[in-house]
C-alpha positions as CSV (number, residue, x, y, z in Angstrom):
1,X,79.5,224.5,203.5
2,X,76.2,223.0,201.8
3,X,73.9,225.4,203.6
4,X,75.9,228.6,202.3
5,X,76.0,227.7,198.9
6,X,72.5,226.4,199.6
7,X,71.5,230.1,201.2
8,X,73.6,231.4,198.1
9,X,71.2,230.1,195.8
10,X,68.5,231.2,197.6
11,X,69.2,234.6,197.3
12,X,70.0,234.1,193.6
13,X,66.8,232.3,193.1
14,X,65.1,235.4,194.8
15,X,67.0,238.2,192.9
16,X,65.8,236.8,189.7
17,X,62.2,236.6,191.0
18,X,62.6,240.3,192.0
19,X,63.5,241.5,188.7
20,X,61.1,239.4,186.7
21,X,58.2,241.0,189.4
22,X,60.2,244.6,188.9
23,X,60.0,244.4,185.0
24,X,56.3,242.9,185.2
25,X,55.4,246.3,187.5
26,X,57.1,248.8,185.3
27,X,54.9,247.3,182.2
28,X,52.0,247.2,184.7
29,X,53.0,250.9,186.1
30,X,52.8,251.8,181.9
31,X,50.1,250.4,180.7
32,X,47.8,252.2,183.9
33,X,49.3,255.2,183.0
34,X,48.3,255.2,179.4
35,X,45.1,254.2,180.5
36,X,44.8,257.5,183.1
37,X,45.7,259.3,180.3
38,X,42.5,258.2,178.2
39,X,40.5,258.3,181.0
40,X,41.4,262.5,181.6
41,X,41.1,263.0,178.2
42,X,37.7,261.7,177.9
43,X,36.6,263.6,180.7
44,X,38.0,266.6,179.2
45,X,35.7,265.5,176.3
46,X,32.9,265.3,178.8
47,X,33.4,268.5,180.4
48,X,33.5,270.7,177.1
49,X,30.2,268.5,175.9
50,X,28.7,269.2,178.9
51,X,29.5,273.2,179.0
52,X,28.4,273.5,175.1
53,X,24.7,271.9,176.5
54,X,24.6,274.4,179.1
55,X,25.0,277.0,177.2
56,X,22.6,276.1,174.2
57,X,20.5,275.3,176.9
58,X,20.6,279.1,178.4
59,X,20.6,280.6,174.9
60,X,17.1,278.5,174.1
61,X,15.8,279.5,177.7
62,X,17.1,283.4,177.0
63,X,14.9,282.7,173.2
64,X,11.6,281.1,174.7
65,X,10.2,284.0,176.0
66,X,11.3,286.7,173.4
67,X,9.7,283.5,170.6
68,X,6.4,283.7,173.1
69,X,5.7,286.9,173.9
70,X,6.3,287.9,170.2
71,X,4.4,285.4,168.5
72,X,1.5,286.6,171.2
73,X,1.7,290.0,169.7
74,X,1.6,288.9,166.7
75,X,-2.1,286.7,167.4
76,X,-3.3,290.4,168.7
77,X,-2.0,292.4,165.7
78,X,-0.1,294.5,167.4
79,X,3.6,295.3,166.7
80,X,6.1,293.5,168.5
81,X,7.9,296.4,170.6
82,X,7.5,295.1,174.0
83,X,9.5,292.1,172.5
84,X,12.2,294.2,171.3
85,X,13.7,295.4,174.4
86,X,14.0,291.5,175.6
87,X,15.7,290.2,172.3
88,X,18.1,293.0,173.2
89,X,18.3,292.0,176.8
90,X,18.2,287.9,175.6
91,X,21.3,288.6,172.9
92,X,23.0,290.1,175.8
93,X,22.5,287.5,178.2
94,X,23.6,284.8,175.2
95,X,26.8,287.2,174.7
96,X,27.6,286.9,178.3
97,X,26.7,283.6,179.4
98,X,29.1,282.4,175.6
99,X,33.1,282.1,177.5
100,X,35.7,283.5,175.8
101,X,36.4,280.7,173.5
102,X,33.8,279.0,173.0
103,X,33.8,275.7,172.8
104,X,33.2,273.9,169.8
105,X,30.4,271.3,170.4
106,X,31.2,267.7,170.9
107,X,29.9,264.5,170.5
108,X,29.0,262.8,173.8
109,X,30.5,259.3,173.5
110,X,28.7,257.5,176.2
111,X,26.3,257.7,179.2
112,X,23.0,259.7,179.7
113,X,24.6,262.1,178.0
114,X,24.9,260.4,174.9
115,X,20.9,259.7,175.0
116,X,20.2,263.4,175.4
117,X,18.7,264.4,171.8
118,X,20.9,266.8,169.8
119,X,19.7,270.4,169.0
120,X,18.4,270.5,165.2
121,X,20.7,272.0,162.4
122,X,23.9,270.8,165.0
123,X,24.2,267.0,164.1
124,X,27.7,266.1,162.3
125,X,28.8,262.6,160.7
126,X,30.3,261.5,164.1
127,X,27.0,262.5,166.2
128,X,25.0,260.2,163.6
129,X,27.6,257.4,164.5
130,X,28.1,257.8,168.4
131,X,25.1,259.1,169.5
132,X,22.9,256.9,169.9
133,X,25.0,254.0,172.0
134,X,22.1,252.6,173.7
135,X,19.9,251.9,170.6
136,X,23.2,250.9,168.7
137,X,24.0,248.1,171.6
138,X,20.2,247.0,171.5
139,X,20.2,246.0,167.8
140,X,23.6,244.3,168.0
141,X,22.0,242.0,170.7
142,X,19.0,241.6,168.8
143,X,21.2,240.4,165.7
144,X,23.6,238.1,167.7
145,X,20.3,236.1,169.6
146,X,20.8,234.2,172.5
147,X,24.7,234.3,172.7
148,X,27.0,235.5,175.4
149,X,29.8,238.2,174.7
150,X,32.5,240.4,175.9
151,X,31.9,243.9,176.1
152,X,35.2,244.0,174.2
153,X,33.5,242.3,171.8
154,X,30.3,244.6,171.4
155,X,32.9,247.6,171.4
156,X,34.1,246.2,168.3
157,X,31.6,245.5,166.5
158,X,30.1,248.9,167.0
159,X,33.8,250.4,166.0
160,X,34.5,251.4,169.1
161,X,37.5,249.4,170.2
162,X,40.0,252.0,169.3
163,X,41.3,252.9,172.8
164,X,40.3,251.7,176.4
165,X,37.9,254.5,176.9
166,X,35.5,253.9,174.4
167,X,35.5,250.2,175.3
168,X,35.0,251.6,179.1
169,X,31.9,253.3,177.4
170,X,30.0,250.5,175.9
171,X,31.0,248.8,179.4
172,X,29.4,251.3,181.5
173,X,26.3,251.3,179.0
174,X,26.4,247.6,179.0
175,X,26.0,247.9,183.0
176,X,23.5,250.8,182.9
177,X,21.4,248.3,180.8
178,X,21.7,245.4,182.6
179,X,20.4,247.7,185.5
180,X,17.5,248.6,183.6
181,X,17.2,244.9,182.6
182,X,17.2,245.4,179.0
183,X,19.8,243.0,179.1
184,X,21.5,239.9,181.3
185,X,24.9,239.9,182.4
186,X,25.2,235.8,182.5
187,X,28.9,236.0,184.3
188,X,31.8,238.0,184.5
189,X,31.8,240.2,182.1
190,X,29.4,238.4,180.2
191,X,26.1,239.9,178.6
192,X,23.2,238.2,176.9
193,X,20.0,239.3,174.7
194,X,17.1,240.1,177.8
195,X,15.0,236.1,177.1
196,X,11.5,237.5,176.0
């Protein structure tokens, strides 16, 4: 009789363990999914950054040798005709290689693409602030000295803790410098000032 009620509360004992590990999953299963769902958005982000540079880069490469071959006539005195035809042909190669609907211009928010220089006359208030991460996590270090912190901790102080992709951005830059051994990461997660 002992052992059954002994094997009883054995199975009790496991139920409850069970549900506390089911309810522990579900907030687990949650919180990844929330996460997933910054992670496509930002690469949504990325992708429609990444298309606007392609096609500024076209449009300048369609310009350069209309600007060149113009200017040129111009040093000789001659009218520009021959140039002409090709600003023609360049606005119609601009008006093809532009989709449909065009994508409005982004700010990159971290990785080489965020250290690519932006195209004069196109910088807004939040390219000013993002877009420069690298140089932005530099002077933090070199105004917190020889400390170790959290890339959480960078994040914020840069304002950039407002979701778990941008902290994912300053971690991936974080990691991209300690490559380049700008800086030291001193232990898990942990990053120093480089020691001069």
């Amino acid at each position: 009789m002992v052992s059954v009620t002994h094997a009883a509360h054995n199975i009790e004992v496991t139920a409850e363990s069970l549900q506390e590990e089911l309810a522990r999953l579900q907030v687990q299963k949650q919180a990844l999914e929330r996460e997933l769902a910054a992670v496509v958005a930002h690469l949504g982000s990325v992708q429609r950054a990444l298309s606007a540079l392609e096609t500024l880069m076209l449009d300048r490469a369609a310009a350069a040798p209309t600007g060149t071959a113009d200017a040129a006539a111009a040093q000789r005195g001659q009218a520009a005709t021959p140039g002409e035809p090709q600003t023609d042909r360049a606005s119609a190669e601009s008006a093809d290689a532009t989709p449909k609907s065009a994508p409005q211009p982004r700010k990159p928010e971290s990785g080489k693409a965020a250290e690519r220089p932006v195209a004069a006359g196109t910088a807004t208030v939040g390219q000013k602030k993002y877009g420069k991460l690298t140089e932005q996590i530099m002077e933090y270090f070199a105004n917190v000295g020889d400390v170790d912190v959290r890339a959480r901790d960078v994040a914020s102080a840069l304002d950039r803790d407002s979701d778990s992709g941008s902290i994912n951005g300053v971690r991936s830059t974080l990691d991209r410098l300690v490559g380049a051994s700008r800086i030291e990461r001193t232990g898990r997660g942990l990053y120093r000032a480089k020691r001069s």
